[in-house]
The first five atom37 places (N, CA, C, CB, O) and aatype in JSON, in Angstrom:
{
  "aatype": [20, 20, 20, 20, 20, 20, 20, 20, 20, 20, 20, 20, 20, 20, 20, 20, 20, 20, 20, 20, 20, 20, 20, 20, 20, 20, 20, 20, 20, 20, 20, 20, 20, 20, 20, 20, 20, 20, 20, 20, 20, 20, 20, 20, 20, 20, 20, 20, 20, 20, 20, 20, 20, 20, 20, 20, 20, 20, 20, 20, 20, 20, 20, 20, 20, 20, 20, 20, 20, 20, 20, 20, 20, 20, 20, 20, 20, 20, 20, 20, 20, 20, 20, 20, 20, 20, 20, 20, 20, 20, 20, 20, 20, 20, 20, 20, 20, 20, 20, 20, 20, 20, 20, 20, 20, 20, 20, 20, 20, 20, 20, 20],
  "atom_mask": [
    [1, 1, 1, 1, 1],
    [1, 1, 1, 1, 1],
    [1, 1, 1, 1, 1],
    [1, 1, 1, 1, 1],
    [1, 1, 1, 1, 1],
    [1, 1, 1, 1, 1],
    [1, 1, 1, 1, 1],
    [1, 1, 1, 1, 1],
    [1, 1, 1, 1, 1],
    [1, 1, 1, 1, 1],
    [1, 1, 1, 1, 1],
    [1, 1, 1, 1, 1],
    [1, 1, 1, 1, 1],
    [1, 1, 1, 1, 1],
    [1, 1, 1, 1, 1],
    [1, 1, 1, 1, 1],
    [1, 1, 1, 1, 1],
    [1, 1, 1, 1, 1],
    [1, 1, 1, 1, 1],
    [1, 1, 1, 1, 1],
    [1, 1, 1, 1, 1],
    [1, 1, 1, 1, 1],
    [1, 1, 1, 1, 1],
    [1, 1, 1, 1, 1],
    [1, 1, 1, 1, 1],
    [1, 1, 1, 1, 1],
    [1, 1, 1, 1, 1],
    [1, 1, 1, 1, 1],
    [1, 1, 1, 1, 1],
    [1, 1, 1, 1, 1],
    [1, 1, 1, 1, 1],
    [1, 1, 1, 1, 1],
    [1, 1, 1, 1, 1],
    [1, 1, 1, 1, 1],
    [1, 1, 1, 1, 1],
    [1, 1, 1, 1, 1],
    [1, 1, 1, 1, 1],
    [1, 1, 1, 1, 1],
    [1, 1, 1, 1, 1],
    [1, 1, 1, 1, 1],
    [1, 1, 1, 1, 1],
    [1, 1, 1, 1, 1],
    [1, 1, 1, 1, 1],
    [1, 1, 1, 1, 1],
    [1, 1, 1, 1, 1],
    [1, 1, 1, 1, 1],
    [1, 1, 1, 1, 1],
    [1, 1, 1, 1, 1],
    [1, 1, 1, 1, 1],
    [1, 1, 1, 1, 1],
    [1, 1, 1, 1, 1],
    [1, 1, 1, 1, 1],
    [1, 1, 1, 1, 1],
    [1, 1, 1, 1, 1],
    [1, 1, 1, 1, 1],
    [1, 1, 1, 1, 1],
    [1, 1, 1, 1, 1],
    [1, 1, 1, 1, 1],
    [1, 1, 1, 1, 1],
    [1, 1, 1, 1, 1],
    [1, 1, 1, 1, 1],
    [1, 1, 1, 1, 1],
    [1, 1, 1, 1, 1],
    [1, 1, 1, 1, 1],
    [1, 1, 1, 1, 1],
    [1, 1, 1, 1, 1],
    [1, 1, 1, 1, 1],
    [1, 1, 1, 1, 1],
    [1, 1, 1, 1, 1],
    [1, 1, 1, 1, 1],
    [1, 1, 1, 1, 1],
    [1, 1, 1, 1, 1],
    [1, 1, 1, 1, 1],
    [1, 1, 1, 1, 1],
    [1, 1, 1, 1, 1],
    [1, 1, 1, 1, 1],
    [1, 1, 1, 1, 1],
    [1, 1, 1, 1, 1],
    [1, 1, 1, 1, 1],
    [1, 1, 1, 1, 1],
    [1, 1, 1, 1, 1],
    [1, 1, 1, 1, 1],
    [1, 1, 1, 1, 1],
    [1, 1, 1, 1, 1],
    [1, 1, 1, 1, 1],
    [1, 1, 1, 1, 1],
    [1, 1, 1, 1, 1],
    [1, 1, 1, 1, 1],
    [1, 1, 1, 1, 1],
    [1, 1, 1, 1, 1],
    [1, 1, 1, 1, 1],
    [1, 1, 1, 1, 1],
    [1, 1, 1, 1, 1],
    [1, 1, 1, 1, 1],
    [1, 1, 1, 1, 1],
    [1, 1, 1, 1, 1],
    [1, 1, 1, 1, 1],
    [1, 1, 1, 1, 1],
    [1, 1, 1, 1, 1],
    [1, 1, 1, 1, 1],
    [1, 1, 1, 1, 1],
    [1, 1, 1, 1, 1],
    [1, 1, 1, 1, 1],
    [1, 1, 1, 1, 1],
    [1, 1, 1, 1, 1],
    [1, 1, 1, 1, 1],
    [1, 1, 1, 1, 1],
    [1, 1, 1, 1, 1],
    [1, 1, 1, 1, 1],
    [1, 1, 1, 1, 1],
    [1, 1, 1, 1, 1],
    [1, 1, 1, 1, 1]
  ],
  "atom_positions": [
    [[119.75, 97.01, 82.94], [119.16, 95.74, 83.24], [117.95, 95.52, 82.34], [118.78, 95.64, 84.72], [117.51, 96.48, 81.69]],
    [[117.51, 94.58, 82.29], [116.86, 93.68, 81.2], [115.15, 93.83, 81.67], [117.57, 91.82, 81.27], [114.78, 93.64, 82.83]],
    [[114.49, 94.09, 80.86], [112.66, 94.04, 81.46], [112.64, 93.14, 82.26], [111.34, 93.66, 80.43], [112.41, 93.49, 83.42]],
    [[112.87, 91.54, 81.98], [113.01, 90.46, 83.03], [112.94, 90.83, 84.25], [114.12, 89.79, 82.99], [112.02, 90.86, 85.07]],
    [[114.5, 91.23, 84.27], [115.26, 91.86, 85.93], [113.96, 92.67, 86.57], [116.93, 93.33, 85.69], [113.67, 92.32, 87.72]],
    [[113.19, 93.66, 86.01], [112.46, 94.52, 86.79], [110.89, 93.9, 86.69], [112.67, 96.1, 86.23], [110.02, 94.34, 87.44]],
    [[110.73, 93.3, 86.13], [109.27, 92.29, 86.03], [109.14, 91.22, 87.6], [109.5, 90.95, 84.29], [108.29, 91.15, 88.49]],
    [[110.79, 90.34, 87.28], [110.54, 89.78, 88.14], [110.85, 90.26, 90.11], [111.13, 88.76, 87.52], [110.52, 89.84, 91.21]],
    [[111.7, 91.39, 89.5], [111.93, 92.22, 91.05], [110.31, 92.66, 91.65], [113.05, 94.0, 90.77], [109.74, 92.43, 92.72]],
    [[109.93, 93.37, 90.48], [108.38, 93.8, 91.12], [107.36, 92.98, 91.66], [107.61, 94.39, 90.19], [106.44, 93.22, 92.44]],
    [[107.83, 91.75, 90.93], [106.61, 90.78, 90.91], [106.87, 90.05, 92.77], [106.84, 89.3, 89.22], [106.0, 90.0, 93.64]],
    [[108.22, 89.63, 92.86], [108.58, 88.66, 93.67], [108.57, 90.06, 95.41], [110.44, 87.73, 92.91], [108.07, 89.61, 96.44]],
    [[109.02, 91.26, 95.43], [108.89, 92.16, 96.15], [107.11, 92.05, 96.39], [109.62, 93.46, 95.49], [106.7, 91.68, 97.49]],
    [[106.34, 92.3, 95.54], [105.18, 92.3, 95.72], [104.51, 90.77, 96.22], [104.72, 92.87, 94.52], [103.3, 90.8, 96.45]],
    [[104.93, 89.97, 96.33], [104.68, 88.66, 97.0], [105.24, 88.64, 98.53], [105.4, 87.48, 96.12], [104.62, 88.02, 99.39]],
    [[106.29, 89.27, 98.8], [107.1, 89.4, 100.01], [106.14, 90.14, 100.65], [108.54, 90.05, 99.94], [105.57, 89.71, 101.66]],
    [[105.87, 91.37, 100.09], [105.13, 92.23, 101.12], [103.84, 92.0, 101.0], [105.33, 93.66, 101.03], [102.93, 92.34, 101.76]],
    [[103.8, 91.35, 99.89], [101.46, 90.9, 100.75], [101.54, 89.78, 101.88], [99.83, 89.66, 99.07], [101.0, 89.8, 102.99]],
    [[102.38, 88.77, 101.31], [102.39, 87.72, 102.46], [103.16, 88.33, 104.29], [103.52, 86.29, 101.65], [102.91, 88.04, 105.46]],
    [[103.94, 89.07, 103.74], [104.24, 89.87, 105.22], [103.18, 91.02, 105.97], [105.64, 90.76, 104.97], [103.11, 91.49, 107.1]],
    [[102.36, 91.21, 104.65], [101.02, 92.07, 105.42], [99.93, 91.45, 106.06], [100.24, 92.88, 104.47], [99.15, 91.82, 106.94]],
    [[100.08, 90.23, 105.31], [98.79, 89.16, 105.95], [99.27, 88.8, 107.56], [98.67, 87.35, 104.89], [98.54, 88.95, 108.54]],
    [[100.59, 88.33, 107.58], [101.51, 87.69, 108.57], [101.3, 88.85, 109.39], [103.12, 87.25, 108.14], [100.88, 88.55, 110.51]],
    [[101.49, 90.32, 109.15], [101.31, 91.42, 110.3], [99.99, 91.76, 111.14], [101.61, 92.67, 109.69], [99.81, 92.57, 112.05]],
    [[98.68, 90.42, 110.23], [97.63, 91.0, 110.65], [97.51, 90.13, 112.04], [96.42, 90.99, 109.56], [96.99, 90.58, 113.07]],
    [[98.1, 88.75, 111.91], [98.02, 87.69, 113.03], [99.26, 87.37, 113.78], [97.56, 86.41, 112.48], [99.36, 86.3, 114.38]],
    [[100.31, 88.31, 113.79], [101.47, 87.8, 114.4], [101.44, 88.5, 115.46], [102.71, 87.86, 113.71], [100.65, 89.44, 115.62]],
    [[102.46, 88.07, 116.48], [102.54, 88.28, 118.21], [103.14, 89.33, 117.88], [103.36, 87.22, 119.39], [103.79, 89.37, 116.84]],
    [[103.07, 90.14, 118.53], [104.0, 92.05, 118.68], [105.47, 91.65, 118.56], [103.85, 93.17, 120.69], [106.26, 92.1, 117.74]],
    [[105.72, 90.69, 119.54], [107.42, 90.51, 119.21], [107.89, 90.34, 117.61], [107.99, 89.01, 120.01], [109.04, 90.28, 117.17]],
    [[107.03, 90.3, 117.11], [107.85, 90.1, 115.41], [107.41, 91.59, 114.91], [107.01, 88.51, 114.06], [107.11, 91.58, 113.71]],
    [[107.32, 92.66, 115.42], [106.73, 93.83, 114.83], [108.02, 94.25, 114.04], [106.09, 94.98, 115.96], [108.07, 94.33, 112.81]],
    [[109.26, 94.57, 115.06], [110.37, 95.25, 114.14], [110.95, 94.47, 113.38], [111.41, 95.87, 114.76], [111.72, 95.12, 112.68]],
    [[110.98, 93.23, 113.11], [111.5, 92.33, 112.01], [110.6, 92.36, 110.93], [111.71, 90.89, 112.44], [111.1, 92.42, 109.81]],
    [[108.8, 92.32, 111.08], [108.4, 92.1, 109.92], [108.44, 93.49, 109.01], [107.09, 91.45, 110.07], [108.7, 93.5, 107.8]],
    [[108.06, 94.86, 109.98], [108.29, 96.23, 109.23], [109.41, 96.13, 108.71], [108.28, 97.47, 110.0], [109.13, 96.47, 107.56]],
    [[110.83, 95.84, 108.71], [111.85, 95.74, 108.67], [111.81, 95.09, 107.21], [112.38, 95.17, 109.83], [112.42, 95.76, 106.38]],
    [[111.45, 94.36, 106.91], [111.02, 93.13, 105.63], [110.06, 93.67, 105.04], [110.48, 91.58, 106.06], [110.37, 93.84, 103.86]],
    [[108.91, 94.06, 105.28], [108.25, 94.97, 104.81], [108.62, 96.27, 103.53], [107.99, 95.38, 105.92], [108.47, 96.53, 102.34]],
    [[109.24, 96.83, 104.92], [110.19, 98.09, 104.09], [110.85, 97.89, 102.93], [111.32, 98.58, 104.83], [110.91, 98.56, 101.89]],
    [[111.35, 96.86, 103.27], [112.62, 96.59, 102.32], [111.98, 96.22, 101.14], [113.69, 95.4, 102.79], [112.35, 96.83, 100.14]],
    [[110.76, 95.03, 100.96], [109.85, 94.84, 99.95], [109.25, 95.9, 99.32], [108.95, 94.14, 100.36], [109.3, 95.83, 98.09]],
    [[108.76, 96.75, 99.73], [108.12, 98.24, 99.13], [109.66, 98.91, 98.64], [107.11, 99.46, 100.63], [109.79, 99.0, 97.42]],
    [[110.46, 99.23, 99.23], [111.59, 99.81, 98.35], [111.72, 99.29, 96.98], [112.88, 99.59, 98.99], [111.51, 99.89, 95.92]],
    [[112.23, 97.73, 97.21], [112.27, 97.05, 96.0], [111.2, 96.86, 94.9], [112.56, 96.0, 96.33], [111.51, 96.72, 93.71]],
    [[109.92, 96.86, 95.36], [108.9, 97.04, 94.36], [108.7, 98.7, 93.76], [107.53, 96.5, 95.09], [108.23, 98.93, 92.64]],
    [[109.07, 99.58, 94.57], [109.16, 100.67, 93.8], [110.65, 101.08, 92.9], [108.79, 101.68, 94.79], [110.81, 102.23, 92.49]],
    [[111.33, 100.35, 92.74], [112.93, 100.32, 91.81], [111.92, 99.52, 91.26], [114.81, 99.69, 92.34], [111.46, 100.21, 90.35]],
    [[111.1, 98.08, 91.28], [111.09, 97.44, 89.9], [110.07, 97.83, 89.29], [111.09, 96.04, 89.83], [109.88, 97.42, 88.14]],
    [[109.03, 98.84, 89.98], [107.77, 99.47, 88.96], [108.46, 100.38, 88.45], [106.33, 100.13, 89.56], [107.89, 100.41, 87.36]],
    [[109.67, 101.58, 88.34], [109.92, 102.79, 88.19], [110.87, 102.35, 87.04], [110.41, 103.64, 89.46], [110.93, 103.15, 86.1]],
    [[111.66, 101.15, 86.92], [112.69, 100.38, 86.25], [111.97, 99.8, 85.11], [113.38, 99.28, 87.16], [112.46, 99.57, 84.01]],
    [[110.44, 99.54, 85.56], [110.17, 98.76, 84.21], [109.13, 100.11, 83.7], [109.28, 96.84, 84.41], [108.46, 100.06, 82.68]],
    [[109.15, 101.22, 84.56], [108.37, 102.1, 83.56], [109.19, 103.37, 82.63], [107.22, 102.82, 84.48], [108.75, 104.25, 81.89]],
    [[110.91, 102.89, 83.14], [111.65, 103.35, 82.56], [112.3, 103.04, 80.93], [112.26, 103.29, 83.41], [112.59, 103.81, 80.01]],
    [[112.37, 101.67, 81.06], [112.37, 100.53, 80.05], [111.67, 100.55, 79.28], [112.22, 99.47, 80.35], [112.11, 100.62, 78.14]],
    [[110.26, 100.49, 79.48], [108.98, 100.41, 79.07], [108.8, 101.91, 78.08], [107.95, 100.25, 80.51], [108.39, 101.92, 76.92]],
    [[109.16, 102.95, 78.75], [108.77, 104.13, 78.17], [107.35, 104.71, 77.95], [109.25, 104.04, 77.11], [106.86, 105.4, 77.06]],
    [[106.77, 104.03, 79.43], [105.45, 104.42, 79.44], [104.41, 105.56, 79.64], [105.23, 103.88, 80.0], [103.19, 105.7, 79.6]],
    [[105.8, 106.5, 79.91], [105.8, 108.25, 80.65], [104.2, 107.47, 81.99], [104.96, 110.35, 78.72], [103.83, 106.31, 82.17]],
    [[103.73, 108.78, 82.58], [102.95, 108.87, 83.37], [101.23, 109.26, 83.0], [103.64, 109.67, 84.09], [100.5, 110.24, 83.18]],
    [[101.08, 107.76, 82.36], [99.45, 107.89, 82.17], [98.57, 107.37, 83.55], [98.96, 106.84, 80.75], [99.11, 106.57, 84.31]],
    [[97.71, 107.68, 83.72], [96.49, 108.07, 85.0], [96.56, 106.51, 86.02], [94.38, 108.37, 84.08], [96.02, 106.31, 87.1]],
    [[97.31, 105.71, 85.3], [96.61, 104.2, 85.69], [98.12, 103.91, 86.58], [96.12, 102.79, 84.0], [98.23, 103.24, 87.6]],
    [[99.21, 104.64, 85.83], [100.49, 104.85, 86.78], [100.34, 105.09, 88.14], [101.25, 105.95, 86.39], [100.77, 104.35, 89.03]],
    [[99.49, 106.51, 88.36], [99.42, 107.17, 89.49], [98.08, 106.43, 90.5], [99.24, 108.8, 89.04], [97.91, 106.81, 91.66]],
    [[97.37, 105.55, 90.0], [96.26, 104.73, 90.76], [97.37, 103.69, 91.09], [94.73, 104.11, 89.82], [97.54, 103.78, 92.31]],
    [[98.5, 102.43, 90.42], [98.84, 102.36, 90.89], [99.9, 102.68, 92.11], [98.59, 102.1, 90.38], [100.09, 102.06, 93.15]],
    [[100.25, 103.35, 91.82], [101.3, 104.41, 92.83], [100.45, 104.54, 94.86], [101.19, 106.69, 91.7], [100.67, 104.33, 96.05]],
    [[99.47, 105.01, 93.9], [98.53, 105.08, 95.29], [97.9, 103.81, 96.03], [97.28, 105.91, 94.97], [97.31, 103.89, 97.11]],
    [[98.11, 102.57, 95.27], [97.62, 101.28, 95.7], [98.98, 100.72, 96.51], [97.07, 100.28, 94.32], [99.03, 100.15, 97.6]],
    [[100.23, 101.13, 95.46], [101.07, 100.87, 96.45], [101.94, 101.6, 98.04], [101.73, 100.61, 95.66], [102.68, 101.1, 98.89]],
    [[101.59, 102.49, 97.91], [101.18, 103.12, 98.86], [100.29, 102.69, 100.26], [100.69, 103.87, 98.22], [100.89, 102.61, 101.33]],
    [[99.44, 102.54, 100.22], [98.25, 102.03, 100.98], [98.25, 100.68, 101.52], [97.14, 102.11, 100.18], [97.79, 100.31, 102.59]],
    [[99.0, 99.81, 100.38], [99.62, 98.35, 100.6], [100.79, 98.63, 101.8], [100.39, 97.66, 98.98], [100.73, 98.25, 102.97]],
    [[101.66, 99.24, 101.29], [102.82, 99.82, 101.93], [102.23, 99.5, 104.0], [102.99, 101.95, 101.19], [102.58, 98.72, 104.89]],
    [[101.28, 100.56, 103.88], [100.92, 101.61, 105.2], [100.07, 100.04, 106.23], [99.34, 103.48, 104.56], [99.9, 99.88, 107.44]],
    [[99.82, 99.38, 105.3], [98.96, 98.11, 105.95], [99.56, 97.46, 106.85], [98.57, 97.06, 105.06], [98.81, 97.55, 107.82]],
    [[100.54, 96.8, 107.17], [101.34, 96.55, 107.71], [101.61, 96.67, 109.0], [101.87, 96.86, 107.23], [101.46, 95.79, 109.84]],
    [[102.08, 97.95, 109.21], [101.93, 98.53, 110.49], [100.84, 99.37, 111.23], [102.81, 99.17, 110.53], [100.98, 100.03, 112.26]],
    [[99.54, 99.16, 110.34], [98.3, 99.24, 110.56], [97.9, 98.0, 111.67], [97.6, 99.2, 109.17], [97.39, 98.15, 112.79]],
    [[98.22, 96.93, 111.12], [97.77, 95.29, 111.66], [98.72, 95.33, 112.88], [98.18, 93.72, 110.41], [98.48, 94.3, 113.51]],
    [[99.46, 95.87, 113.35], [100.26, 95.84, 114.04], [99.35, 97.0, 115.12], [101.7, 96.06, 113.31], [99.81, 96.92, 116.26]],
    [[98.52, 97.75, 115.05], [98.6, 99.08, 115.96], [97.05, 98.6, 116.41], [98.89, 100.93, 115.05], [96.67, 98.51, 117.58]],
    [[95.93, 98.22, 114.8], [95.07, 98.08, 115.2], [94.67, 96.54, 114.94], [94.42, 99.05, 114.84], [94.21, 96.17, 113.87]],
    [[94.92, 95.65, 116.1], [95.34, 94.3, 116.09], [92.95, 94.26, 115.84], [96.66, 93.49, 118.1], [92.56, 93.59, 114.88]],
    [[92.13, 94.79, 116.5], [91.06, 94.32, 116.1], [90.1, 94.34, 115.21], [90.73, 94.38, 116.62], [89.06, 93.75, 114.92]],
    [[90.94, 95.41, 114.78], [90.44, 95.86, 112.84], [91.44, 94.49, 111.67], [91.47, 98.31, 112.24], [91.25, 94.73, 110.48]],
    [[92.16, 93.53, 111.89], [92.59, 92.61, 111.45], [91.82, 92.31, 109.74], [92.41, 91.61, 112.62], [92.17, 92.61, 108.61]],
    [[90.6, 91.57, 110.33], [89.69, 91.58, 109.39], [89.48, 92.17, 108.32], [88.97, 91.72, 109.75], [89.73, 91.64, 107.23]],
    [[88.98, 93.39, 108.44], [88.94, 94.69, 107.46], [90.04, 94.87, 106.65], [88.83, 95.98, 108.19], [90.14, 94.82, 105.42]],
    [[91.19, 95.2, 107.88], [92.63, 95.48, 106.89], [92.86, 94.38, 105.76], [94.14, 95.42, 107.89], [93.26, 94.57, 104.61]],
    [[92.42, 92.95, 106.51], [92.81, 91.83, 105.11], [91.8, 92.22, 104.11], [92.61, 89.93, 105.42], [92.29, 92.13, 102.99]],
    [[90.46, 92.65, 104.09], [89.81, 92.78, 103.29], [90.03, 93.95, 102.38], [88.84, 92.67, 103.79], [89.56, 93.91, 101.25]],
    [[90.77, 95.08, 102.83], [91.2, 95.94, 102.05], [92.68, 95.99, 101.27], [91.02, 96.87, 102.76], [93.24, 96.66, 100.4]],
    [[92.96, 94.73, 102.19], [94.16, 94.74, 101.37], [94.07, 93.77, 100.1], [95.37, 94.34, 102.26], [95.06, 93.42, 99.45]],
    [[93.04, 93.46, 99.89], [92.26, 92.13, 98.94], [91.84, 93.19, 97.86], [90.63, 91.05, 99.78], [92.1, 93.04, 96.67]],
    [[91.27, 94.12, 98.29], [90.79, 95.17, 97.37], [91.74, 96.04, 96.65], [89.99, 96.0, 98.06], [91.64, 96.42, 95.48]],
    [[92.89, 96.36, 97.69], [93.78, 97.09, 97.18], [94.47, 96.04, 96.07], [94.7, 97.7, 98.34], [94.4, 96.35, 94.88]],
    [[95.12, 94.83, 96.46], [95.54, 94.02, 95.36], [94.82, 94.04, 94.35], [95.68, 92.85, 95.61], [95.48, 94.04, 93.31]],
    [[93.15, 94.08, 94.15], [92.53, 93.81, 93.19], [93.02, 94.54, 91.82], [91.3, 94.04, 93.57], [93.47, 94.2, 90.72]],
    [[92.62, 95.86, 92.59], [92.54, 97.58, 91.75], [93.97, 97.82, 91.22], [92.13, 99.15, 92.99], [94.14, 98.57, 90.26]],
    [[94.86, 97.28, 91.75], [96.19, 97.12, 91.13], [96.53, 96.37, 90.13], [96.92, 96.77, 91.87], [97.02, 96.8, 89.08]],
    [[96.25, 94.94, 90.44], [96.37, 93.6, 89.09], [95.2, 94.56, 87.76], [95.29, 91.3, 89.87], [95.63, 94.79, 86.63]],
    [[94.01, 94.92, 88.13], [93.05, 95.51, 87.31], [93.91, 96.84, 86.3], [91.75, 96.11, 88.45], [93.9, 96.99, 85.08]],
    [[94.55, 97.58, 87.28], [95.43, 98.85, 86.78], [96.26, 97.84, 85.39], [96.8, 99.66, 88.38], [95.79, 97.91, 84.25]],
    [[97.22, 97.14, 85.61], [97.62, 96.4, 84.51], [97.26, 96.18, 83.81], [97.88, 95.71, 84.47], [97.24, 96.91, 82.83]],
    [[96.72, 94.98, 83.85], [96.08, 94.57, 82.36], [95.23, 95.46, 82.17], [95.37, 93.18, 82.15], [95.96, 96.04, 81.37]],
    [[94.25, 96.15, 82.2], [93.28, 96.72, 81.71], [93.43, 98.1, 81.14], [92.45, 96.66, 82.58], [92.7, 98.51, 80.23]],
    [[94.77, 99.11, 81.9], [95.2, 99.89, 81.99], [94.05, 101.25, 81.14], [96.52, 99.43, 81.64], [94.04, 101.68, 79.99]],
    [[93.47, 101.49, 81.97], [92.17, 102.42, 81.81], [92.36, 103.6, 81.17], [91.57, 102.8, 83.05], [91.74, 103.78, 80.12]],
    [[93.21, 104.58, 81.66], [93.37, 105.84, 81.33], [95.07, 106.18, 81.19], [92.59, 106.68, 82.43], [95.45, 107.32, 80.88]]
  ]
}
């Protein structure tokens, strides 16, 4: 498959699951196993289209790989964070603002 294919898998997966992390911070419990459910499935797919385009890419594993790795990760875990600790809401959006940051930053800037 084509850089495209894994640009836009990563890109559009990574839109699914921020907007479903925000949605986990204010939604009623009854949507818990549908949104993890969607969730999941978004983090799977964003890790085939980061691993696909760093396959393509031929970028081997420089330092800014493994920061993102760990941002997505943490993005990942948010989710059902907002779900457990419904009064930490706040915070979690704010870290998940941060975590997006340090990620878009990992890209373009690509440090180490």
């Amino acid at each position: 498959m084509s850089v495209t294919f894994y640009q836009i898998l990563h890109l559009v997966s990574l839109f699914v699951l921020t907007g479903y992390t925000f949605y986990a911070f204010a939604a009623p419990p009854e949507t818990r196993k549908r949104v993890l459910m969607i969730t999941g499935i978004a983090t799977f797919l964003m890790l085939v289209g980061g691993f696909g385009l760093q396959a393509k890419l031929k970028v081997g594993w420089p330092g800014w790989l493994f920061v993102k790795l760990a941002c997505w990760l943490a993005l990942s875990a948010l989710a059902g964070l907002g779900y457990r600790r419904r009064g930490a809401a706040g915070a979690l959006a704010v870290a998940a603002i941060a975590i997006l940051i340090v990620a878009v930053l990992m890209v373009y800037t690509r440090p180490f």
